[in-house]
C-alpha positions in Angstrom: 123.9 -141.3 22.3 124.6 -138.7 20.3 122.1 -136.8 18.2 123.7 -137.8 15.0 123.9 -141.4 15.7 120.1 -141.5 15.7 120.1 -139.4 12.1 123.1 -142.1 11.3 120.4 -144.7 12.5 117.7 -143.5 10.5 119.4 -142.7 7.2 121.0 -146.7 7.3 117.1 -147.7 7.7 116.2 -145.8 4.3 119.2 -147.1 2.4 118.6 -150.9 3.6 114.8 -150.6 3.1 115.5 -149.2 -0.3 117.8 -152.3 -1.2 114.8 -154.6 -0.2 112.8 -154.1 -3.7 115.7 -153.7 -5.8 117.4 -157.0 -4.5 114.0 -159.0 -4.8 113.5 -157.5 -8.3 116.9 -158.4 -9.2 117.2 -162.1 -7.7 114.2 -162.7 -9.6 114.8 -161.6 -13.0 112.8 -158.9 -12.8 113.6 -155.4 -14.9 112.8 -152.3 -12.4 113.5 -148.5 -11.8 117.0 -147.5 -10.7 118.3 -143.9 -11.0 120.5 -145.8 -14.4 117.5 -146.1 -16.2 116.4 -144.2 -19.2 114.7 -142.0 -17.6 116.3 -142.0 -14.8 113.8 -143.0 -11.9 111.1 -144.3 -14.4 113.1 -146.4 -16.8 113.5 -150.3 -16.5 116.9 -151.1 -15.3 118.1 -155.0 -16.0 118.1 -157.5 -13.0 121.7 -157.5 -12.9 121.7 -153.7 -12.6 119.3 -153.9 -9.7 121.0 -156.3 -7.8 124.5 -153.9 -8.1 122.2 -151.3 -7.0 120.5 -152.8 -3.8 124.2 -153.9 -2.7 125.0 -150.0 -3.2 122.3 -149.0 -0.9 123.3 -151.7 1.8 126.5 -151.1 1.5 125.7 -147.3 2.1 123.6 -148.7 5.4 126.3 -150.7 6.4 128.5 -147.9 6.8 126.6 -145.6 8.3 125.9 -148.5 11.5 129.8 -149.6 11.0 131.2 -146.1 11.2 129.5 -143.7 13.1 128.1 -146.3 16.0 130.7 -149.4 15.8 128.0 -152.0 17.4 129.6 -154.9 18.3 130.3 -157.4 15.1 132.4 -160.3 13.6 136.0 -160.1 12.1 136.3 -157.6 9.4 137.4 -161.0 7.1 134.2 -162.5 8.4 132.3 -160.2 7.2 133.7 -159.3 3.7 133.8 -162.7 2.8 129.8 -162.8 3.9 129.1 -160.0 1.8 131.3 -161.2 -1.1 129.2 -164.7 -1.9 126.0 -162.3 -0.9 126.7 -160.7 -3.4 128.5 -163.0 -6.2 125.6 -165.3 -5.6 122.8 -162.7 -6.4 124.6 -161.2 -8.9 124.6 -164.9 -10.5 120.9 -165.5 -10.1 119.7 -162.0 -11.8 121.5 -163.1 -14.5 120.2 -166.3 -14.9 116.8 -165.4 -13.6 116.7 -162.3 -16.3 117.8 -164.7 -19.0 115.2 -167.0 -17.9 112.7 -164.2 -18.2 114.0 -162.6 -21.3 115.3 -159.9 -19.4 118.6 -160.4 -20.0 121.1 -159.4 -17.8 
């Protein structure tokens, strides 16, 4: 391979990894840091917001592992219709989670 498939490979593990917290935060009505916050970084960001952000961050992993290494995968339909009730779906439950919690969302 190609040294910059390994930095490819690395930087899609950092994005993903920093979905992970976001997501979970999100799904669960939980408020947490994004860069959107006030401060930025420190702030409380609403679950909604989180969950928009973690689907940034995968989204930025996904294309680093799509683009620069093409492994083998489904049908580009496949795929965005996967991600799109991933992502309607946890955009749904930080919302309802956060108004559950008094979050809002």
């Amino acid at each position: 391979m190609i040294w910059y498939v390994y930095v490819a490979h690395f930087f899609a593990a950092v994005f993903a990894a920093n979905g992970i917290p976001h997501f979970v935060a999100g799904v669960t009505g939980r408020r947490f840091p994004t860069p959107f916050a006030s401060p930025p970084g420190r702030g409380l960001s609403s679950p909604v917001v989180n969950v928009v952000w973690a689907a940034g961050n995968v989204l930025v992993a996904w294309a680093l592992l799509t683009f620069v290494s093409a492994p083998e995968r489904l049908p580009d339909s496949d795929l965005i219709l996967m991600a799109l009730g991933f992502f309607m779906t946890s955009v749904a439950l930080a919302a309802a989670f956060g108004r559950r919690s008094g979050d809002g969302g």
